[in-house]
KOLZA-313456 format. One record per atom (N, C-alpha, C): residue in one letter; atom name; x, y, z. Coordinates in Angstrom, 1 decimal. Layout:
<rs>
R, A, CA, X, Y, Z
...
</rs>
This chain:
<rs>
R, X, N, -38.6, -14.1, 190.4
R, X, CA, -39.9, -14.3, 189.7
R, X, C, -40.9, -14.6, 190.8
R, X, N, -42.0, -13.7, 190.5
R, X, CA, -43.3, -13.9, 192.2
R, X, C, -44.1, -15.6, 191.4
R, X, N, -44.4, -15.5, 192.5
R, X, CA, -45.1, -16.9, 192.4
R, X, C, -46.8, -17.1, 192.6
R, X, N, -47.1, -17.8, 192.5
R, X, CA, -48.5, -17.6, 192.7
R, X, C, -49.3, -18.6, 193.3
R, X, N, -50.5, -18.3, 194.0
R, X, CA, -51.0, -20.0, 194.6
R, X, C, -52.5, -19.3, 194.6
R, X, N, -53.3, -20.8, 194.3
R, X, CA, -54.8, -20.8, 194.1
R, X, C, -55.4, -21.3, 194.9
R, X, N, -56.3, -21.2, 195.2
R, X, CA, -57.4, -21.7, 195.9
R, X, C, -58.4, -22.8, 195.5
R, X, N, -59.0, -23.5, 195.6
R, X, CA, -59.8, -24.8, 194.9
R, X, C, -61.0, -24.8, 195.4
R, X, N, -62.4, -24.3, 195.4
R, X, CA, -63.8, -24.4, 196.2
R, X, C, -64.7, -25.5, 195.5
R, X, N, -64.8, -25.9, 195.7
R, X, CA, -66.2, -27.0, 195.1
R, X, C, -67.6, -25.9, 195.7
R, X, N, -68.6, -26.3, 194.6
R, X, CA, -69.7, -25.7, 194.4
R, X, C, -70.8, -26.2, 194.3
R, X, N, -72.1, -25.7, 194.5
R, X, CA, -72.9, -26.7, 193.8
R, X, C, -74.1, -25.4, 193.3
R, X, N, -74.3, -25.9, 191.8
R, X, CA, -75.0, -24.7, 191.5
R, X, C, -76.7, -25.2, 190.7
R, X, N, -77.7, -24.9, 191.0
R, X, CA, -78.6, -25.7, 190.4
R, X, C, -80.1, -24.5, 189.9
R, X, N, -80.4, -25.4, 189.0
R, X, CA, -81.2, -24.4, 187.9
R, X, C, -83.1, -25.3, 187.8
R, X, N, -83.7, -25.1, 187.3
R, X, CA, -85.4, -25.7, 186.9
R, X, C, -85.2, -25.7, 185.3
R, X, N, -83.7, -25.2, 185.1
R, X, CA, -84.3, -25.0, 183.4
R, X, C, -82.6, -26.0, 182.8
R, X, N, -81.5, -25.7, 183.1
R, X, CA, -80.3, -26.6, 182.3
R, X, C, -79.0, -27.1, 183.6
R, X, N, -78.6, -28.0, 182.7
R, X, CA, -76.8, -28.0, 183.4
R, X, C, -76.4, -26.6, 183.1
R, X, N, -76.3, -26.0, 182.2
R, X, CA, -76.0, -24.7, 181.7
R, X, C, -75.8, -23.5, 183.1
R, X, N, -77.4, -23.3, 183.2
R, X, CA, -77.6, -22.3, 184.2
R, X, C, -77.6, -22.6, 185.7
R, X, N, -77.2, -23.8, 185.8
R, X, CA, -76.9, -24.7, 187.2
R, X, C, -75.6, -24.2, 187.4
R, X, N, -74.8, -24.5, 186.4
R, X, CA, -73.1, -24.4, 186.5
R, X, C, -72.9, -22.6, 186.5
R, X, N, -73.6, -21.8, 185.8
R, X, CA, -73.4, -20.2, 185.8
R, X, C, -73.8, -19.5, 186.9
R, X, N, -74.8, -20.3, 187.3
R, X, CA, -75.6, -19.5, 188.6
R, X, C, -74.3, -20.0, 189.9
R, X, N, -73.9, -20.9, 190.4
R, X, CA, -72.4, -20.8, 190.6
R, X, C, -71.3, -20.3, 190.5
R, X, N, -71.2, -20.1, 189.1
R, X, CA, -70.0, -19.3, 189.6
R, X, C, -70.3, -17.8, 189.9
R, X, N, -71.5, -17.6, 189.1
R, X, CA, -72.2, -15.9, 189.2
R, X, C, -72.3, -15.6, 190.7
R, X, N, -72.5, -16.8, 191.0
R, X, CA, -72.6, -15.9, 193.1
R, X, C, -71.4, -16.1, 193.6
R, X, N, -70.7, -17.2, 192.9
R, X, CA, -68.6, -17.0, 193.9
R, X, C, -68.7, -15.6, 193.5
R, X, N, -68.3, -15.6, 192.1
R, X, CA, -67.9, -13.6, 191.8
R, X, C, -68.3, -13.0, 192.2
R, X, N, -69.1, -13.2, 193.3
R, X, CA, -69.7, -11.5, 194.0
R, X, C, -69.1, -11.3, 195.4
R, X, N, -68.4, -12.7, 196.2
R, X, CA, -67.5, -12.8, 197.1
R, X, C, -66.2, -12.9, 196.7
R, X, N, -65.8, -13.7, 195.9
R, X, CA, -64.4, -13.8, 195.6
R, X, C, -63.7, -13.7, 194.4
R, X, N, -62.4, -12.9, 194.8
R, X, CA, -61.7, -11.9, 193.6
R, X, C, -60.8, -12.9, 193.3
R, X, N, -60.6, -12.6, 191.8
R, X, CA, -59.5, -13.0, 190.4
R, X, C, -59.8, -14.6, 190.2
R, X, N, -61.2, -14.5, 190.3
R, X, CA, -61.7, -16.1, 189.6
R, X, C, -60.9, -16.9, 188.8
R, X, N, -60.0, -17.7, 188.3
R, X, CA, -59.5, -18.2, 187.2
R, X, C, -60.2, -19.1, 186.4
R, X, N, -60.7, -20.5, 187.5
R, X, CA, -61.3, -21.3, 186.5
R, X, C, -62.3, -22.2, 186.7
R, X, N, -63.0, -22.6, 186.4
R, X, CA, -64.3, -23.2, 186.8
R, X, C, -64.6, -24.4, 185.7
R, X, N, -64.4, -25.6, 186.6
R, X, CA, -64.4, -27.0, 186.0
R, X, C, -65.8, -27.7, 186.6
R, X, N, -66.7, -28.2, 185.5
R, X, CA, -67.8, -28.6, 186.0
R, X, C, -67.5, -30.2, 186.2
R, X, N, -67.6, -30.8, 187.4
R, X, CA, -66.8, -32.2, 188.2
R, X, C, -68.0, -32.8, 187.5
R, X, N, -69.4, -32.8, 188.1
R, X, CA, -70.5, -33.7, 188.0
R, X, C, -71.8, -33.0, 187.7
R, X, N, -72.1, -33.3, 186.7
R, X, CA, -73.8, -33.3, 186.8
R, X, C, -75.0, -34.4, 187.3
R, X, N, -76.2, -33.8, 188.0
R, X, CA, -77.0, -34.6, 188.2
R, X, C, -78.4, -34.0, 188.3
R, X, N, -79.4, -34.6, 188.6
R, X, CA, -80.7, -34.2, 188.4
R, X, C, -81.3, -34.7, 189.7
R, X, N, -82.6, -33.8, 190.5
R, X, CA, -83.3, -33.9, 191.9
R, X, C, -84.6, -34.3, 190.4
R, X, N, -84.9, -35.6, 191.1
R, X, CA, -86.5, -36.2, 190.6
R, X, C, -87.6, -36.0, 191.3
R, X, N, -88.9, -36.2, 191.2
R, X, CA, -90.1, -36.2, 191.9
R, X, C, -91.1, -36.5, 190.7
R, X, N, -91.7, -37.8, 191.6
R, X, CA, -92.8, -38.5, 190.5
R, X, C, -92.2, -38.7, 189.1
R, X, N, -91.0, -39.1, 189.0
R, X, CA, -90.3, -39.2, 187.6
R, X, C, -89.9, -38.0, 186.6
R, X, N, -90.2, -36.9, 187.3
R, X, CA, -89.8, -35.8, 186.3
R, X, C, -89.1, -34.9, 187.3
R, X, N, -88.1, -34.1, 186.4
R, X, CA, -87.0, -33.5, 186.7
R, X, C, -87.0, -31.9, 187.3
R, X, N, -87.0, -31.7, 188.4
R, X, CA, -87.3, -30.6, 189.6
R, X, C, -86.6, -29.8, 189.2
R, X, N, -85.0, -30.4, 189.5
R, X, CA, -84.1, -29.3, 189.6
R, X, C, -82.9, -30.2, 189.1
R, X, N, -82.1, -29.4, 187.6
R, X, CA, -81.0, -29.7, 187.5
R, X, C, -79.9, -29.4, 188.7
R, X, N, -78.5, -29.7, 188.7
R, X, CA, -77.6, -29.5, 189.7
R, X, C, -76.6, -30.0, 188.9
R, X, N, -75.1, -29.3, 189.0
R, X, CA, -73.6, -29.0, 188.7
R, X, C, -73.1, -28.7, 189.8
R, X, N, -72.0, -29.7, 190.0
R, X, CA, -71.2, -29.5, 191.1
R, X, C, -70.0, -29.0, 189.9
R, X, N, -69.3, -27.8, 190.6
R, X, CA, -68.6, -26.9, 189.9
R, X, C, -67.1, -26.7, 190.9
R, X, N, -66.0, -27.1, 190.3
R, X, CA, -64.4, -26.2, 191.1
R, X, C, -64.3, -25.7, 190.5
R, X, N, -64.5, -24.3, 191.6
R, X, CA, -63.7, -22.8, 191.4
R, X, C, -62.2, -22.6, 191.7
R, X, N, -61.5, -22.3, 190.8
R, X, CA, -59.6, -21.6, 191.5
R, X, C, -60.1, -19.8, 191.4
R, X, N, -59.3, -19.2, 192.3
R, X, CA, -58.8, -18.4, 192.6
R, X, C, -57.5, -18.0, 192.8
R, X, N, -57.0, -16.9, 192.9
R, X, CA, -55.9, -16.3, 193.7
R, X, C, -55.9, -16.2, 195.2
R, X, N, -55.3, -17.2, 195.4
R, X, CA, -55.2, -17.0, 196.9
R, X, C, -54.1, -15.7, 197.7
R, X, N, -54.3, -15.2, 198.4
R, X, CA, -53.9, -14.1, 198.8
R, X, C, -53.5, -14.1, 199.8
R, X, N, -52.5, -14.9, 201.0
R, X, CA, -52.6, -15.2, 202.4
R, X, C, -51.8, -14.0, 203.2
R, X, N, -52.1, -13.5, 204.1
R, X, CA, -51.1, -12.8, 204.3
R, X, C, -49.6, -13.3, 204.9
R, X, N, -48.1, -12.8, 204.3
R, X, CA, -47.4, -13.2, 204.3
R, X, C, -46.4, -12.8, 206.1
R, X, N, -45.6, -13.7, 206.3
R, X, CA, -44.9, -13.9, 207.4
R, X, C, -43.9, -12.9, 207.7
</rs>
């Protein structure tokens, strides 16, 4: 039986409009570097202030993959 092994990236993905589109705009730019995405767990949300109002949402996001190493 083959086996399999993942990779684990921390991300940080951030939006003017949600946590939503913080955490998608993230993974939307891993997927355009790295292949067979599996899973994307949103760790932390938080918010960049100025003058008391809210700039820029932010999602720190772990990405897995298929890791692919070449073998020995």
């Amino acid at each position: 039986m083959a086996s399999s092994v993942y990779k684990i990236i921390t991300l940080v993905g951030t939006s003017t409009e949600s946590w939503e589109k913080a955490a998608s705009s993230a993974v939307e730019l891993a997927s355009k570097s790295l292949r067979d995405l599996r899973i994307a767990e949103v760790e932390e949300l938080d918010m960049q202030l100025e003058n008391g109002k809210i700039t820029n949402y932010r999602a720190r996001v772990r990405v897995s993959f298929k890791y692919e190493g070449k073998e020995k």
